[in-house]
C-alpha positions in Angstrom: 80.9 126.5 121.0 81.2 124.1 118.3 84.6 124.7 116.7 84.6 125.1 112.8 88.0 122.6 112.2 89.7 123.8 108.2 92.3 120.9 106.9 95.3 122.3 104.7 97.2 119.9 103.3 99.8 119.4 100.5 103.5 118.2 99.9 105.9 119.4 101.4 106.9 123.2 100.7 103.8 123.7 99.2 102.5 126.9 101.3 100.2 125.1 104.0 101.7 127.3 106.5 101.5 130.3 104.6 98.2 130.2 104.1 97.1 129.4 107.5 98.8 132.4 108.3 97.8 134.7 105.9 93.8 133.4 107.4 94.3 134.5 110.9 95.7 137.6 109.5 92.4 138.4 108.1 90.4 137.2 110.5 91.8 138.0 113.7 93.8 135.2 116.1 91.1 136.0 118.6 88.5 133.8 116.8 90.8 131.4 114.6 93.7 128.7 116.5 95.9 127.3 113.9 97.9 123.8 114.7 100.3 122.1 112.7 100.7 118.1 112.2 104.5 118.5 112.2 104.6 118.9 116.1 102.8 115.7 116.5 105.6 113.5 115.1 106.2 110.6 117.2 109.1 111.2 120.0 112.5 109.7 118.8 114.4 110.4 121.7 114.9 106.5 122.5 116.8 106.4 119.6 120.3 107.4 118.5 120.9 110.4 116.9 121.9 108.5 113.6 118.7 105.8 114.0 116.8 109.3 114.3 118.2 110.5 111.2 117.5 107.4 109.0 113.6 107.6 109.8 110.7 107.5 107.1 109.3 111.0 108.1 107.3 111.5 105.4 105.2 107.9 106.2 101.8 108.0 107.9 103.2 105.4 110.5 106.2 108.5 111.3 103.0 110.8 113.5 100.9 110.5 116.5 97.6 110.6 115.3 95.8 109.0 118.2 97.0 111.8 120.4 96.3 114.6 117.9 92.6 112.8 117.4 92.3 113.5 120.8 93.4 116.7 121.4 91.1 117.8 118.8 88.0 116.1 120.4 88.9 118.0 123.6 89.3 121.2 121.8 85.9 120.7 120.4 84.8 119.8 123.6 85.5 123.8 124.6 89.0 122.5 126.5 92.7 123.5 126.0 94.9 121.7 124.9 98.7 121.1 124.9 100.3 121.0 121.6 103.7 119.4 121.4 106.5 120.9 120.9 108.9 119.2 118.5 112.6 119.8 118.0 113.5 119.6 114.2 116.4 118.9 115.0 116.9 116.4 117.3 114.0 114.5 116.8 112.2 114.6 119.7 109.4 116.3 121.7 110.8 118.7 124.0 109.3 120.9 126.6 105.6 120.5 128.3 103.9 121.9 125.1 102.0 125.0 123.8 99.0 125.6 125.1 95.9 126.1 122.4 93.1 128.0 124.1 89.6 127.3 122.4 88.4 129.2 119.5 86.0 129.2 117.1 87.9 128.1 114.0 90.7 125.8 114.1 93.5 125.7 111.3 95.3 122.3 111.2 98.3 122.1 108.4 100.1 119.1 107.4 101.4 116.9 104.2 99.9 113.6 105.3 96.4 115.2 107.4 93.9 113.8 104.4 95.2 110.1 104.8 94.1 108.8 108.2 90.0 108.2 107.7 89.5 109.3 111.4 91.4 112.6 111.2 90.2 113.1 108.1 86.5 112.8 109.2 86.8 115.4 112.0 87.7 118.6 109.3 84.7 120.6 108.1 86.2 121.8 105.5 89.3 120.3 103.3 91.7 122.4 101.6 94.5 121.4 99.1 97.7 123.1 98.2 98.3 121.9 94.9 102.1 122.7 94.4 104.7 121.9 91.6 107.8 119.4 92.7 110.5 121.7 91.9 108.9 124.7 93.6 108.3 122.6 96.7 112.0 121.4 96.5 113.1 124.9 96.6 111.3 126.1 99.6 112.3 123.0 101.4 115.7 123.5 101.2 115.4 127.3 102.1 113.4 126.3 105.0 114.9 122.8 106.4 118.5 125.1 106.0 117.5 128.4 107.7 114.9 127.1 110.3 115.7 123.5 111.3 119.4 123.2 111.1 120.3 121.0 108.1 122.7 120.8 105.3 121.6 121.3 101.8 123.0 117.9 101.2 121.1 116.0 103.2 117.9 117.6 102.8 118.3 116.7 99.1 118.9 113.4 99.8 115.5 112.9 102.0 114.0 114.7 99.3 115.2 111.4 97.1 114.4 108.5 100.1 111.7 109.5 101.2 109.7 112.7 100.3 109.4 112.5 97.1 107.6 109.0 96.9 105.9 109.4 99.8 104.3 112.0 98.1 102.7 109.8 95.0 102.1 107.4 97.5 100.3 109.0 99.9 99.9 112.9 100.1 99.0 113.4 96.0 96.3 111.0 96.2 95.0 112.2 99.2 93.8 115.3 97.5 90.7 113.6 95.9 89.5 113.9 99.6 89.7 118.1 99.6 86.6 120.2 99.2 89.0 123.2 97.6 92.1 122.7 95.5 94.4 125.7 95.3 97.3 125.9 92.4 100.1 126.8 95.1 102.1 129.0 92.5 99.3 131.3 91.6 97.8 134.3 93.5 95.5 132.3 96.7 93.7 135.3 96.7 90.3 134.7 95.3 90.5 131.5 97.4 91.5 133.1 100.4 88.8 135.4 100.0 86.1 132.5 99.6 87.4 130.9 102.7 87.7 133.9 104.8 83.9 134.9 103.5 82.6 131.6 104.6 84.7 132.0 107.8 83.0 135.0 108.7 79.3 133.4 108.1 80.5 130.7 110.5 81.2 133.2 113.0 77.8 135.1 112.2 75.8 132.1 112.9 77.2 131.3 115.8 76.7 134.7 117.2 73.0 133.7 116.5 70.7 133.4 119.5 69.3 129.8 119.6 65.3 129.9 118.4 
């Protein structure tokens, strides 16, 4: 098996993981895996709460790509692999990991996935979530308040330090690398559909005997 690896990437709030989901809900978790880039932020727990807390999170240099690089050339190698698990809160890895049996398909979503040339490289197919700032902003703030314990203060205030132009430096321009751009405030439909089409030919070929 030859996994078929899809990139989804756009600012923050955008919809990555809502899309991602709304794939595997069409084509069935038995043939798609889905990752996301968040869980492979680097481990802060050498660090003091506060030092934690004033990190650039939103910075290439703020994730562990060499590991994730690496768990996705086992994966395509037909093995398992452990996929940190990353507390939101406290900053840090915690636990042995969530184990990501192989698949055909494999979803990774993340803001920052289109930068790095050699994660970038290993995607078949590249999908953008194109997203307005304020709409982003909103689901943020919903999100960061109800899933990952923070105050609406301070999530604004990262929003200002460090998400915000980290996304014109880094995760807008990345989009000129994406095969499909998708307007994040309109119905994903009709894209959804051209994805999950060519999904399904993927999975048709591969049910092919060899000649």
């Amino acid at each position: 098996m030859n996994p078929f690896i899809i990139g989804i990437a756009g600012g923050s709030g955008a919809g990555k993981t809502t899309i991602a989901q709304r794939i595997i809900a069409e084509i069935g978790a038995e043939h798609v895996a889905s990752i996301s880039y968040d869980t492979y932020y680097n481990d802060l727990s050498h660090l003091s709460l506060a030092e934690r807390q004033a990190c650039n999170f939103d910075h290439p240099d703020a994730f562990d790509t060499a590991l994730c690089i690496a768990q996705l050339d086992r994966f395509c190698a037909g093995q398992a692999i452990n996929v940190p698990n990353y507390d939101f809160a406290l900053y840090t890895r915690v636990g042995t990991g969530q184990r990501i049996e192989p698949r055909p398909i494999l979803l990774i979503d993340g803001i920052l996935i289109f930068v790095d040339p050699a994660l970038r490289q290993r995607m078949h197919l590249r999908v953008f979530i194109d997203t307005a700032d304020d709409l982003r902003i909103v689901r943020r703030i919903l999100r960061d308040t109800r899933e990952r314990g923070r105050s609406v203060d301070s999530v604004c205030q990262q929003y200002i330090d460090t998400v915000r132009p980290m996304h014109h430096t880094f995760v807008e321009p990345s989009r000129a690398y994406a095969d499909m751009i998708i307007p994040g405030a309109n119905d994903a439909t009709p894209a959804l559909d051209v994805i999950c089409n060519h999904i399904r030919h993927i999975l048709t070929l591969q049910q092919l005997p060899s000649a």
